[in-house]
PDB file of N, CA, C and O in Angstrom:
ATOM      1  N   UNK A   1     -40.050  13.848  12.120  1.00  0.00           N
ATOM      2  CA  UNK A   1     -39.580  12.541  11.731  1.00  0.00           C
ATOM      3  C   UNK A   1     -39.202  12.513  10.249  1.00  0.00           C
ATOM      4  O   UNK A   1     -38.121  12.058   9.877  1.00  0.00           O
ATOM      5  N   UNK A   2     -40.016  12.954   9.507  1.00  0.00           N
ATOM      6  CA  UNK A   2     -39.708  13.576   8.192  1.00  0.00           C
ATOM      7  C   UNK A   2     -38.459  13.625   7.805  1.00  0.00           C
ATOM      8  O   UNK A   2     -37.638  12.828   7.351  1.00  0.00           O
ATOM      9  N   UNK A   3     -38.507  15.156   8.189  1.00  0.00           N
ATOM     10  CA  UNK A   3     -37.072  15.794   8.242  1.00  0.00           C
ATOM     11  C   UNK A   3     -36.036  14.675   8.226  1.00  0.00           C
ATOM     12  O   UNK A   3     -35.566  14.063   7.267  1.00  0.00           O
ATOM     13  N   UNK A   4     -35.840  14.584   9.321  1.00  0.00           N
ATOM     14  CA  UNK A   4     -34.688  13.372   9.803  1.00  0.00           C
ATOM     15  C   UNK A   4     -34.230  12.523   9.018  1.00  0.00           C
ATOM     16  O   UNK A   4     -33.076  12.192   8.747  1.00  0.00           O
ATOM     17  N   UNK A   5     -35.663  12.034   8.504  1.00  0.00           N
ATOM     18  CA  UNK A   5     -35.565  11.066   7.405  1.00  0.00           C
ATOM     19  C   UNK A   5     -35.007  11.390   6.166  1.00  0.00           C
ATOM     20  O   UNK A   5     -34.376  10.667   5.395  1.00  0.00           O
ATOM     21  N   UNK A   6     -35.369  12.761   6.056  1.00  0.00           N
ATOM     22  CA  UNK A   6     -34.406  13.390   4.857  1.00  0.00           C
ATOM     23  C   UNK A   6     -33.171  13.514   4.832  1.00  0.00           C
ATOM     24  O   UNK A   6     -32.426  13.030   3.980  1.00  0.00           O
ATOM     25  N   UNK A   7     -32.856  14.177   5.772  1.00  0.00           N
ATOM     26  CA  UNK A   7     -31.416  14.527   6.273  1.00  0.00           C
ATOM     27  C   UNK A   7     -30.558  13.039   5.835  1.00  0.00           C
ATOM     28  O   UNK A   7     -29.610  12.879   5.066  1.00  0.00           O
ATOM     29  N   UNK A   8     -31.249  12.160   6.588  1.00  0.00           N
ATOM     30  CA  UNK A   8     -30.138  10.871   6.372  1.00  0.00           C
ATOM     31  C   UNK A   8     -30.319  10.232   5.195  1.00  0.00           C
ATOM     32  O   UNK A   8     -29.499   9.369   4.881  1.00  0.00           O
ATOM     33  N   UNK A   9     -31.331  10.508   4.399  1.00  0.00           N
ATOM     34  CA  UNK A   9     -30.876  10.051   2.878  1.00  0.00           C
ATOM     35  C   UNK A   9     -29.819  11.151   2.270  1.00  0.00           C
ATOM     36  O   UNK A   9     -28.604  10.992   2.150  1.00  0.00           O
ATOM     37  N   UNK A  10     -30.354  11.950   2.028  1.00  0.00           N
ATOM     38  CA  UNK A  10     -29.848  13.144   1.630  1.00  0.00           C
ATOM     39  C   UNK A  10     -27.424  12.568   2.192  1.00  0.00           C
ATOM     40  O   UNK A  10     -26.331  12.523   1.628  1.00  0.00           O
ATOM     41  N   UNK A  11     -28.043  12.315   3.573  1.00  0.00           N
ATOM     42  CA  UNK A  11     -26.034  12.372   3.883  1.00  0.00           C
ATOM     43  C   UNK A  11     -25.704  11.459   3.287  1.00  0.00           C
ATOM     44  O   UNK A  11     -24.565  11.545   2.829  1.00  0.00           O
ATOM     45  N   UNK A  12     -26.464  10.193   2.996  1.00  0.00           N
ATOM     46  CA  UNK A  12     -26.353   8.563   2.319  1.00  0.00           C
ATOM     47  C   UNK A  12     -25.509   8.969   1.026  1.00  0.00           C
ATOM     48  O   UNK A  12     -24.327   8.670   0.850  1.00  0.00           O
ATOM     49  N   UNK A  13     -26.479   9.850  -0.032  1.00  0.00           N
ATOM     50  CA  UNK A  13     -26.017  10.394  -1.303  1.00  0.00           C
ATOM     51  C   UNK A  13     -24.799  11.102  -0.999  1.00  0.00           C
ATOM     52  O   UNK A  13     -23.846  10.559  -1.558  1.00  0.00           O
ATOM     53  N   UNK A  14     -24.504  12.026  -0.378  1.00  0.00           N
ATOM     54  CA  UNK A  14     -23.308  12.638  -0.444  1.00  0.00           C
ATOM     55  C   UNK A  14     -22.069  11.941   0.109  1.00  0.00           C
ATOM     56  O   UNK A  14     -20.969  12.390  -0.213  1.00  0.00           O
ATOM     57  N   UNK A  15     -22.178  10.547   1.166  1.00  0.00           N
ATOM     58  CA  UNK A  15     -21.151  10.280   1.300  1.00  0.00           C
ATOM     59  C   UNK A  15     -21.188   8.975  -0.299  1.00  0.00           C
ATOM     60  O   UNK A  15     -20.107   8.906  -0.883  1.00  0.00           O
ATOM     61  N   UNK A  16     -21.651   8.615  -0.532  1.00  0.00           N
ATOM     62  CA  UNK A  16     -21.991   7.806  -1.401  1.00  0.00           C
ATOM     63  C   UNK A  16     -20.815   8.450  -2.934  1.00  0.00           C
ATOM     64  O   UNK A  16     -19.960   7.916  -3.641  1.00  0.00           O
ATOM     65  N   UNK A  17     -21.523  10.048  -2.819  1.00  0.00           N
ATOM     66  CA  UNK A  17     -20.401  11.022  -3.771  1.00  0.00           C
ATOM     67  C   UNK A  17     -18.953  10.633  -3.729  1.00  0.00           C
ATOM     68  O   UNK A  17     -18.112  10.033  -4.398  1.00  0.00           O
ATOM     69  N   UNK A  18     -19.095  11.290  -2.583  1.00  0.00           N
ATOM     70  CA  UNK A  18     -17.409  11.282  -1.941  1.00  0.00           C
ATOM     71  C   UNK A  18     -16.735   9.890  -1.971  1.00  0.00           C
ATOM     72  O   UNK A  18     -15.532   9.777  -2.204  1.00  0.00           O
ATOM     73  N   UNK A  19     -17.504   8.887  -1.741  1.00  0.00           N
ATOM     74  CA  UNK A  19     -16.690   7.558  -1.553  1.00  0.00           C
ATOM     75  C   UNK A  19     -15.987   7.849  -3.297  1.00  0.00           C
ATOM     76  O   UNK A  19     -14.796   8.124  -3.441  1.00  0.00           O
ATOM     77  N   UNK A  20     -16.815   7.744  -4.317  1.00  0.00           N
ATOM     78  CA  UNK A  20     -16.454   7.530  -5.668  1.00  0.00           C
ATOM     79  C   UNK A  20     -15.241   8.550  -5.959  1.00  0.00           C
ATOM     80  O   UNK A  20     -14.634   8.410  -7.021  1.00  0.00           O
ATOM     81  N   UNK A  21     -14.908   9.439  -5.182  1.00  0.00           N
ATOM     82  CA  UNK A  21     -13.914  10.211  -5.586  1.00  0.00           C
ATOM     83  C   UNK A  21     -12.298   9.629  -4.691  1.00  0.00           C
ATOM     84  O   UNK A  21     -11.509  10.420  -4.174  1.00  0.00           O
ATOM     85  N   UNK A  22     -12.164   8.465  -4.700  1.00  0.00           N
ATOM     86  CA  UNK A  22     -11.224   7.833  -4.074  1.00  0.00           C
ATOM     87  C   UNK A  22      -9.649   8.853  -4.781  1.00  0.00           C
ATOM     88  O   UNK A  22      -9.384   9.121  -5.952  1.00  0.00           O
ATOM     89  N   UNK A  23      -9.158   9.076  -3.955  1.00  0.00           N
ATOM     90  CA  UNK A  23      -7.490   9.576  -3.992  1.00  0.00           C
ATOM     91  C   UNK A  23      -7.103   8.598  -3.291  1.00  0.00           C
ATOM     92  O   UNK A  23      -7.639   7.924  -2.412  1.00  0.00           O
ATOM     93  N   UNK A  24      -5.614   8.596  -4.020  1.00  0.00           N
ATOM     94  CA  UNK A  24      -4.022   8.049  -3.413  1.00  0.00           C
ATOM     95  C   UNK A  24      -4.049   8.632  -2.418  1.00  0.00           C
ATOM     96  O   UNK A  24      -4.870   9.528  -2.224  1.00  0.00           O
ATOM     97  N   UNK A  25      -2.968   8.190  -1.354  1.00  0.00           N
ATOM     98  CA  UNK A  25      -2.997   8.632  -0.145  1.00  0.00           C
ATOM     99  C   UNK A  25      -1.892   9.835  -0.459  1.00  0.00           C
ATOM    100  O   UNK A  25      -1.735  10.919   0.103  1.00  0.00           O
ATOM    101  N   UNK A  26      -1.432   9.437  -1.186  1.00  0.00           N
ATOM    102  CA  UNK A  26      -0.213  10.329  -1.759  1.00  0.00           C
ATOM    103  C   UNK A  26      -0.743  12.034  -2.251  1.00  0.00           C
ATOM    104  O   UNK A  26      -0.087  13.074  -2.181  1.00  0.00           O
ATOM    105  N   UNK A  27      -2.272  11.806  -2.791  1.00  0.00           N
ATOM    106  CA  UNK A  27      -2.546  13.110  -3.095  1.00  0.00           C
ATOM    107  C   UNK A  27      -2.708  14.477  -1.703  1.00  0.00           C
ATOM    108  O   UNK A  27      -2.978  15.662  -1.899  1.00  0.00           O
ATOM    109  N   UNK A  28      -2.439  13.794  -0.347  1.00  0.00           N
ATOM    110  CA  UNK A  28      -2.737  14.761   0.636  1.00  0.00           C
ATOM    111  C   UNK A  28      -0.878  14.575   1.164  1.00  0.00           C
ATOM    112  O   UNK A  28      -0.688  14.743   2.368  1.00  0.00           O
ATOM    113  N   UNK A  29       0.066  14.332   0.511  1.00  0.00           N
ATOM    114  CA  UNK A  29       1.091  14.715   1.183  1.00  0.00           C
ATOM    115  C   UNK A  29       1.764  15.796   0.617  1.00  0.00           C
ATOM    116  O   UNK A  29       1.587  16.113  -0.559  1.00  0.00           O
ATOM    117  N   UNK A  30       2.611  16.452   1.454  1.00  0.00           N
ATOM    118  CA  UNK A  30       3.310  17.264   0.817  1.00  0.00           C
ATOM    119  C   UNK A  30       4.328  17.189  -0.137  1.00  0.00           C
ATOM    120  O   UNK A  30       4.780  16.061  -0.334  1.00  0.00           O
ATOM    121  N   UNK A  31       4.869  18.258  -0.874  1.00  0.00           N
ATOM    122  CA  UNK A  31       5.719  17.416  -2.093  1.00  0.00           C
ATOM    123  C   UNK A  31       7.030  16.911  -1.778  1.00  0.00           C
ATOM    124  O   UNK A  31       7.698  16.199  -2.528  1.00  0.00           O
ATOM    125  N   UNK A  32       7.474  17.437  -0.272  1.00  0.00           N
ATOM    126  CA  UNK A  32       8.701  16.742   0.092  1.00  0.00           C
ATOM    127  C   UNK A  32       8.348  15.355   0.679  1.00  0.00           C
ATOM    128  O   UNK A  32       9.251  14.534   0.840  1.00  0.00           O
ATOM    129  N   UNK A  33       7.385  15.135   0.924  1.00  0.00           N
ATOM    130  CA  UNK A  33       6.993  13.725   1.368  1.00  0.00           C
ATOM    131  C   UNK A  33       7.182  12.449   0.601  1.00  0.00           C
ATOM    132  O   UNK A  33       7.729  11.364   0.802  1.00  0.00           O
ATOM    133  N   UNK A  34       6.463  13.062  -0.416  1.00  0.00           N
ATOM    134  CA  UNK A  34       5.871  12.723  -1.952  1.00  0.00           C
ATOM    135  C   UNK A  34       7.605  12.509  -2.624  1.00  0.00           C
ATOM    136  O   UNK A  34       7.954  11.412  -3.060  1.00  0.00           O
ATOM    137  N   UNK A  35       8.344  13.454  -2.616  1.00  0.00           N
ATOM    138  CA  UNK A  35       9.662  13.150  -2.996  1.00  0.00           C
ATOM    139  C   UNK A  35      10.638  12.237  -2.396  1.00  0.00           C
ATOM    140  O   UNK A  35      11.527  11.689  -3.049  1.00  0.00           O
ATOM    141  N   UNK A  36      10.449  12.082  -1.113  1.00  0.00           N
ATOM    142  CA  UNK A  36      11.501  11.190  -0.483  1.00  0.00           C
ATOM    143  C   UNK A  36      10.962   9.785  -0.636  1.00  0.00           C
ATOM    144  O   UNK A  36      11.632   8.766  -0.801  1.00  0.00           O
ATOM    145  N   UNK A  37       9.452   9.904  -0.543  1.00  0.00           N
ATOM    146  CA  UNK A  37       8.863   8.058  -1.188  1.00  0.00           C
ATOM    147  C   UNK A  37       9.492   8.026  -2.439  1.00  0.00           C
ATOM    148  O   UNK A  37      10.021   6.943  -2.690  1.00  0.00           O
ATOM    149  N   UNK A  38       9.576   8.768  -3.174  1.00  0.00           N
ATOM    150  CA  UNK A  38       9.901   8.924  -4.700  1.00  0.00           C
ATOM    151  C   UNK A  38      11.075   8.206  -4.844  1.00  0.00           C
ATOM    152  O   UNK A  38      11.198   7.326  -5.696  1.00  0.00           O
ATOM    153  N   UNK A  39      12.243   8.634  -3.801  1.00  0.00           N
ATOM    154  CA  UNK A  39      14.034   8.499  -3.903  1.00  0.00           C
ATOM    155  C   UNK A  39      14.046   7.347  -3.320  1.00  0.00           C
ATOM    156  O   UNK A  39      13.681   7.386  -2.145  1.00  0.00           O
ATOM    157  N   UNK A  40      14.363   6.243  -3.763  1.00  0.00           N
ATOM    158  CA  UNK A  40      14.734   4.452  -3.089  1.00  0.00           C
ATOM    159  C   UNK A  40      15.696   5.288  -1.957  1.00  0.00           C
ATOM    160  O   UNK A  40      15.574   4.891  -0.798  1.00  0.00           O
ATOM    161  N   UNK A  41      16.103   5.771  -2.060  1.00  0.00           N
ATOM    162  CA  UNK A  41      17.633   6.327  -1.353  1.00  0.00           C
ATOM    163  C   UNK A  41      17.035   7.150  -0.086  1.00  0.00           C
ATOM    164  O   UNK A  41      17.661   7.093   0.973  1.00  0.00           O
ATOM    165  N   UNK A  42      15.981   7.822  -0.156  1.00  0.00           N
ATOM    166  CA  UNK A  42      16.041   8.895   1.241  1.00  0.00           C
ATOM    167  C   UNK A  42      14.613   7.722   2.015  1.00  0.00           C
ATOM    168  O   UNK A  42      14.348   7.720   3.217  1.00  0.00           O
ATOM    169  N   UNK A  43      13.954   6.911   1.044  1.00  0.00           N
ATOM    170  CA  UNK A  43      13.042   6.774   1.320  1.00  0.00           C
ATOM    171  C   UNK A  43      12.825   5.434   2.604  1.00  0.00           C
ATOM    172  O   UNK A  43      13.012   4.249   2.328  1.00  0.00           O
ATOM    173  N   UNK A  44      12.443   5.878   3.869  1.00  0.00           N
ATOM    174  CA  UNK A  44      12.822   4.858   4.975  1.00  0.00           C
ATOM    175  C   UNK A  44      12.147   3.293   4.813  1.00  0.00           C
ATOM    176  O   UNK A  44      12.432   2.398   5.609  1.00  0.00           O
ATOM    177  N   UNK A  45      11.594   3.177   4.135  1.00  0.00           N
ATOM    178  CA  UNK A  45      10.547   1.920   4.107  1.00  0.00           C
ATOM    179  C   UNK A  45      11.575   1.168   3.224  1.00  0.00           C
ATOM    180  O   UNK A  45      11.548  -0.057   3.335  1.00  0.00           O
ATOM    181  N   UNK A  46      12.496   1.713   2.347  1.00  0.00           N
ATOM    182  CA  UNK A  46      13.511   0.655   1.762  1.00  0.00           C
ATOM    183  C   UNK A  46      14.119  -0.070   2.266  1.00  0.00           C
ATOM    184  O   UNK A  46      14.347  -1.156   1.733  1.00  0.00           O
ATOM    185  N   UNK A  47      14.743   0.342   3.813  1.00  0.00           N
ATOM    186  CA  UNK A  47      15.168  -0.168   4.582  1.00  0.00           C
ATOM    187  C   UNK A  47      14.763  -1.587   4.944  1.00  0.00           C
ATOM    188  O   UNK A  47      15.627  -2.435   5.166  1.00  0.00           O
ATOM    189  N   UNK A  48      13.803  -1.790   4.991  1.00  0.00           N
ATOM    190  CA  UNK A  48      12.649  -2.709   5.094  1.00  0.00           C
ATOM    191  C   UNK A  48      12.908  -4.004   4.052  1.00  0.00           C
ATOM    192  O   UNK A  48      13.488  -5.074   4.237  1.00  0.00           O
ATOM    193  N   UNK A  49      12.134  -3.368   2.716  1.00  0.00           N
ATOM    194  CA  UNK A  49      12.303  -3.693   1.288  1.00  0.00           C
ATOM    195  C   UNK A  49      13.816  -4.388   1.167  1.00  0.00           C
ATOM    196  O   UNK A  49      13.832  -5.557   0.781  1.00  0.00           O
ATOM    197  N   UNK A  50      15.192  -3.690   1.497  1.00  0.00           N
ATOM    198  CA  UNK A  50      16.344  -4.017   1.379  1.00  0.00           C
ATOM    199  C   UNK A  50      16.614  -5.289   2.556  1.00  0.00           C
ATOM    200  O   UNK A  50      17.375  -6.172   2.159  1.00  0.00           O
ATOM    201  N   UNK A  51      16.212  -5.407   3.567  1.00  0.00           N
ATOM    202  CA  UNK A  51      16.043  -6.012   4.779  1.00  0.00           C
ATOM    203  C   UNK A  51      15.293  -7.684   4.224  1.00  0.00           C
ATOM    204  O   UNK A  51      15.739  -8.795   4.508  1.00  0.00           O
ATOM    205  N   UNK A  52      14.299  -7.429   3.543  1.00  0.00           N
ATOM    206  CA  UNK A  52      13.586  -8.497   3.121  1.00  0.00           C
ATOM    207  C   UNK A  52      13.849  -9.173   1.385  1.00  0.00           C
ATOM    208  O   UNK A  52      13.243 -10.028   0.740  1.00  0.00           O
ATOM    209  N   UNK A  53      14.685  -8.566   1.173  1.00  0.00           N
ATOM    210  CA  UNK A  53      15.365  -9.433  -0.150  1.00  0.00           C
ATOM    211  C   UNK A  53      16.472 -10.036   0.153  1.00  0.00           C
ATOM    212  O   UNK A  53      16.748 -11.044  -0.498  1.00  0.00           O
ATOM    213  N   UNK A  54      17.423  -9.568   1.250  1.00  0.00           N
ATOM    214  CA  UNK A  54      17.896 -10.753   1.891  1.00  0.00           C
ATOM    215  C   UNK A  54      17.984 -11.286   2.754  1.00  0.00           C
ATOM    216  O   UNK A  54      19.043 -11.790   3.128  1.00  0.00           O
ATOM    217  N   UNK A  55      16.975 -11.352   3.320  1.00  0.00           N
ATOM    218  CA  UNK A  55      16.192 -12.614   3.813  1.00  0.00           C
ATOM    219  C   UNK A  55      15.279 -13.625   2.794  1.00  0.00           C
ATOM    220  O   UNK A  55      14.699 -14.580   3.312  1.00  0.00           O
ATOM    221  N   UNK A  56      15.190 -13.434   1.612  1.00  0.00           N
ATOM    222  CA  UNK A  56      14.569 -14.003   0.584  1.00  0.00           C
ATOM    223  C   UNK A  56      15.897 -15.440   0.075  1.00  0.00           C
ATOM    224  O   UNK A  56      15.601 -16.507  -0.462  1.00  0.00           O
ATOM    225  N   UNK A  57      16.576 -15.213   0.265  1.00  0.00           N
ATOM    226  CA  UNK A  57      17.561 -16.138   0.063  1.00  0.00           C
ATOM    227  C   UNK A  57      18.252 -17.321   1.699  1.00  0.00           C
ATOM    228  O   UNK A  57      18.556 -18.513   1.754  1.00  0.00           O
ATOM    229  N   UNK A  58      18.245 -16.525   2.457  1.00  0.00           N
ATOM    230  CA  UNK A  58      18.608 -17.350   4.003  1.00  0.00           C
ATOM    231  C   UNK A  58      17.896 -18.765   4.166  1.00  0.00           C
ATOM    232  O   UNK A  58      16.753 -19.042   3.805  1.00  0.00           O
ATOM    233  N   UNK A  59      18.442 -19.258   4.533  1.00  0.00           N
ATOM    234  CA  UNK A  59      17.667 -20.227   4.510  1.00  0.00           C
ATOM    235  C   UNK A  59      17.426 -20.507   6.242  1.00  0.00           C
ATOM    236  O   UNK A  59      18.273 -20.338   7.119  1.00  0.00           O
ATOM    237  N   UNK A  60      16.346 -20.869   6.375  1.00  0.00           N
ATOM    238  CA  UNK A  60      15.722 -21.176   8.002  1.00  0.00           C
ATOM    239  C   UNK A  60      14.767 -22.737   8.190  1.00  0.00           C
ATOM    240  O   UNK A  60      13.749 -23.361   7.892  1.00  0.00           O
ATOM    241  N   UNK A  61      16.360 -22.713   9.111  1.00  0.00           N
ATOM    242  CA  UNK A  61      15.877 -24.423   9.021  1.00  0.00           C
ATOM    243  C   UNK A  61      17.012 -25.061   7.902  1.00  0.00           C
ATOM    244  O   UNK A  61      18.236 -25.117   8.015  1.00  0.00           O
ATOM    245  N   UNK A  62      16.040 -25.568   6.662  1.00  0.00           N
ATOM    246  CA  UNK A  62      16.509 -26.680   5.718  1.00  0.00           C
ATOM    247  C   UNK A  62      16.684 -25.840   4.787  1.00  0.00           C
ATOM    248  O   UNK A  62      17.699 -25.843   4.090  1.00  0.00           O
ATOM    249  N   UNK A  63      15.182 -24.541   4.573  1.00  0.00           N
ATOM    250  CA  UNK A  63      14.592 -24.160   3.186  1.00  0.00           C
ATOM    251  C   UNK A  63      14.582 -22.839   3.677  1.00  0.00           C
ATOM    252  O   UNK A  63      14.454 -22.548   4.866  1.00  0.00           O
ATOM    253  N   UNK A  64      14.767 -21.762   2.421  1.00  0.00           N
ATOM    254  CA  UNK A  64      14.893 -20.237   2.188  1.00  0.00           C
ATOM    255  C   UNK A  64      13.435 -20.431   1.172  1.00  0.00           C
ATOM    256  O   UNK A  64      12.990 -21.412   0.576  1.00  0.00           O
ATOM    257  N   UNK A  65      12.918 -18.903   1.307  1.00  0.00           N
ATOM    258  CA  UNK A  65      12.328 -18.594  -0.046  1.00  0.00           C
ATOM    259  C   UNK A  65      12.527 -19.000  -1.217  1.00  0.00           C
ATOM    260  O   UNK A  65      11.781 -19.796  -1.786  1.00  0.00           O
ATOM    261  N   UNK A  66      13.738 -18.414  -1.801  1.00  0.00           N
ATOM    262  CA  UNK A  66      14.178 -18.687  -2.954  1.00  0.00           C
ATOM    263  C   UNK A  66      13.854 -20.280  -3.271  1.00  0.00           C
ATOM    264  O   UNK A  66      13.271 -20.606  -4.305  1.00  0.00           O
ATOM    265  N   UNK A  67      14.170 -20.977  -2.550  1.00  0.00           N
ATOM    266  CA  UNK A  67      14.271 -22.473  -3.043  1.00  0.00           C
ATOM    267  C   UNK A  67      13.232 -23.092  -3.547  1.00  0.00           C
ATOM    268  O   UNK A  67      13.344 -23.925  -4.447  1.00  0.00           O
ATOM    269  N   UNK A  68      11.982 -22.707  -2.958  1.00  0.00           N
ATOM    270  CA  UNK A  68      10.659 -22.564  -4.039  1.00  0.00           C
ATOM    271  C   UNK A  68      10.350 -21.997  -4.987  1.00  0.00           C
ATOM    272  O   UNK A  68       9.980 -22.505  -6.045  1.00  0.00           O
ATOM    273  N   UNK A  69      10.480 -20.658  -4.691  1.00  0.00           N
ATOM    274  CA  UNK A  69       9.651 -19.601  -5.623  1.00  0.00           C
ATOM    275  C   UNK A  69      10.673 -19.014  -6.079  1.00  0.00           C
ATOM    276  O   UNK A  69      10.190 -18.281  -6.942  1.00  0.00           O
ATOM    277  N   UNK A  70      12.039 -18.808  -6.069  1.00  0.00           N
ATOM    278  CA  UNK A  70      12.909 -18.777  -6.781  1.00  0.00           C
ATOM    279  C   UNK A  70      13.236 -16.944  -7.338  1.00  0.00           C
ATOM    280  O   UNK A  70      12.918 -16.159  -6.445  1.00  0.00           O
ATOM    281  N   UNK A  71      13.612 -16.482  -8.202  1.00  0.00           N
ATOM    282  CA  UNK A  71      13.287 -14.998  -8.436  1.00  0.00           C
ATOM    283  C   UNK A  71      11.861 -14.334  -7.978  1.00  0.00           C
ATOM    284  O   UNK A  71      10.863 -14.626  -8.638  1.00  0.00           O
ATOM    285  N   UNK A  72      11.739 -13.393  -6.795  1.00  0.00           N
ATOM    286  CA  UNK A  72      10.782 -12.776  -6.225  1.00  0.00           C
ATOM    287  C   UNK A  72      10.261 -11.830  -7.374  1.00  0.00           C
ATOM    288  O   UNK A  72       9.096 -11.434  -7.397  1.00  0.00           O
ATOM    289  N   UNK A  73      10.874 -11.612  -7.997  1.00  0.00           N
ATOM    290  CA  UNK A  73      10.466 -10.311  -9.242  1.00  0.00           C
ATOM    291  C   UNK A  73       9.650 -10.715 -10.245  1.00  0.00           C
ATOM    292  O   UNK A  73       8.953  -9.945 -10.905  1.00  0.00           O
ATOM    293  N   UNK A  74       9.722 -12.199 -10.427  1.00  0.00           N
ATOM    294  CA  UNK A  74       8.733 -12.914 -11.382  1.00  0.00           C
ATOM    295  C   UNK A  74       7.986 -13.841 -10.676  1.00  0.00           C
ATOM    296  O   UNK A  74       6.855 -13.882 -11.162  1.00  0.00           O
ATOM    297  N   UNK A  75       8.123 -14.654  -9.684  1.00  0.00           N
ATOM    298  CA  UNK A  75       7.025 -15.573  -8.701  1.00  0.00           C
ATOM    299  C   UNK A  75       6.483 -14.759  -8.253  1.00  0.00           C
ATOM    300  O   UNK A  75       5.296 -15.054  -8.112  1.00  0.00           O
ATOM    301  N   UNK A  76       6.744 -13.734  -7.896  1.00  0.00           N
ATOM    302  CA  UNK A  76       5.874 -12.841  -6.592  1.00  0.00           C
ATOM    303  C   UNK A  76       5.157 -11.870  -7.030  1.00  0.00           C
ATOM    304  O   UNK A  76       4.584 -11.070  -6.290  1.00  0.00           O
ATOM    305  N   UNK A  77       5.116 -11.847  -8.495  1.00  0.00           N
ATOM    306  CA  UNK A  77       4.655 -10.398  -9.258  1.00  0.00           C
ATOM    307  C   UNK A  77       3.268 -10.376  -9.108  1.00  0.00           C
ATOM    308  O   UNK A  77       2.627 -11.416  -9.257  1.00  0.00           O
ATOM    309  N   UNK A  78       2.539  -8.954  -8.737  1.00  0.00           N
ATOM    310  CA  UNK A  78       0.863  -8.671  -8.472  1.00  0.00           C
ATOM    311  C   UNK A  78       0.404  -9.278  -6.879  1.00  0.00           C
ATOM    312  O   UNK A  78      -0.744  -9.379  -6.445  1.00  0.00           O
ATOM    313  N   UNK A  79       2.007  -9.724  -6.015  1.00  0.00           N
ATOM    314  CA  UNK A  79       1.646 -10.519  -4.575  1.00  0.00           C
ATOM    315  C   UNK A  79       2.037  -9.018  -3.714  1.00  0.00           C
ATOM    316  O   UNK A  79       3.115  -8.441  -3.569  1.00  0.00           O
ATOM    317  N   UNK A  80       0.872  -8.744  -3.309  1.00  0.00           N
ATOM    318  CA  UNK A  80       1.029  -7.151  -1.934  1.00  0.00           C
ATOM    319  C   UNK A  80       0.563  -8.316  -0.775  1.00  0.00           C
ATOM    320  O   UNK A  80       0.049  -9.432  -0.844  1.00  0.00           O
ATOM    321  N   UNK A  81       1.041  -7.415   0.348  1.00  0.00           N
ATOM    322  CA  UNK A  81       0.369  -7.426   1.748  1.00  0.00           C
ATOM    323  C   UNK A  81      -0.990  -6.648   1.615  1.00  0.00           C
ATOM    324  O   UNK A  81      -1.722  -6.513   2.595  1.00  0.00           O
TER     325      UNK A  81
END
């Protein structure tokens, strides 16, 4: 019972280690990976990004984004999903 009891403090501390050594997700990709996130241009999620700035202006319904919050680059700054 001991034992056991050791063991699972003992794993407590080491994952406890490991948590504190947090990496980017970016540090386990490869460098062509890592490069095409890099390029607005190869990189597929822009698509997206490009997709949703204009729609930032459309208006649906009466009212668009913009018509509130106006420039996304300064209302929206420090706003993630």
């Amino acid at each position: 019972m001991r034992m056991r009891l050791a063991i699972f403090i003992l794993a407590a501390f080491a994952a406890n280690a490991l948590a504190d050594e947090r990496k980017s997700g970016a540090f386990y990709m490869s460098a062509e990976t890592r490069a095409m996130q890099n390029d607005a241009t190869a990189n597929p999620g822009m698509l997206a990004a490009s997709e949703g700035e204009a729609l930032w202006s459309q208006k649906f319904g009466y009212q668009s984004c913009a018509d509130c919050h106006n420039d996304a680059r300064q209302s929206m700054k420090g706003v993630s999903a």
